[in-house]
Structure formats: C-alpha cells, structure tokens
C-alpha positions, 0 to 999 in steps of 0.5 A, a space after each residue: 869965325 864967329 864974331 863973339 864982341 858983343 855977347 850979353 852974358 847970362 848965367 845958366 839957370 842950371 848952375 849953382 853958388 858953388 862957382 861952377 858956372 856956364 855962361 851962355 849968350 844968345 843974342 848974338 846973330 845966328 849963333 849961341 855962345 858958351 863959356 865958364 864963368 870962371 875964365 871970362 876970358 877965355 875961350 867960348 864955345 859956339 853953337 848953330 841955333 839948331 845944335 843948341 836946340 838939340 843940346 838943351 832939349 836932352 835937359 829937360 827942366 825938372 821939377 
C-alpha cells in the first residue's frame, strides 16, 4: 500500500472551471497519486512513476 499522508495536491493543467477537476500529486516517493477534486476525500489513485509516463505521454499538450 502506498502512503498517501502526505500529498501536495495540485490541479491538473487540463481541467477547466467547470468543476471537473483531476488532482494529481507527485511528490510523494516512488509514486503519483490521482484523485477528483470534487471528493478530496475520497479514494486516490496511485500510479508507478513509469505508468504515469505512459499515461500523459498519450496526451501530448496542444497548442
């Protein structure tokens, strides 16, 4: 199990001001943690630095 006490949550630079909102934080060791802003506290994902790599390198920024 990941140890989630200490999170710096941040918004993702994807979500807009409609309330729907990804929080990520990746400053905890060895892991990246997701959750919705909407229900702080609520579950939260947790990722492998690695997968999370993998995961936002299929969303490349637009611009």
């Amino acid at each position: 199990m990941s140890d989630l006490s200490r999170p710096l949550w941040r918004k993702s630079s994807r979500s807009g001001n409609e309330g729907n909102c990804v929080e990520v934080a990746d400053n905890l060791p060895g892991v990246v943690g997701v959750r919705d802003s909407k229900d702080p506290t609520g579950s939260a994902l947790v990722f492998g630095p690695a997968a999370w790599r993998a995961f936002v390198a299929q969303f490349p920024e637009q611009h």
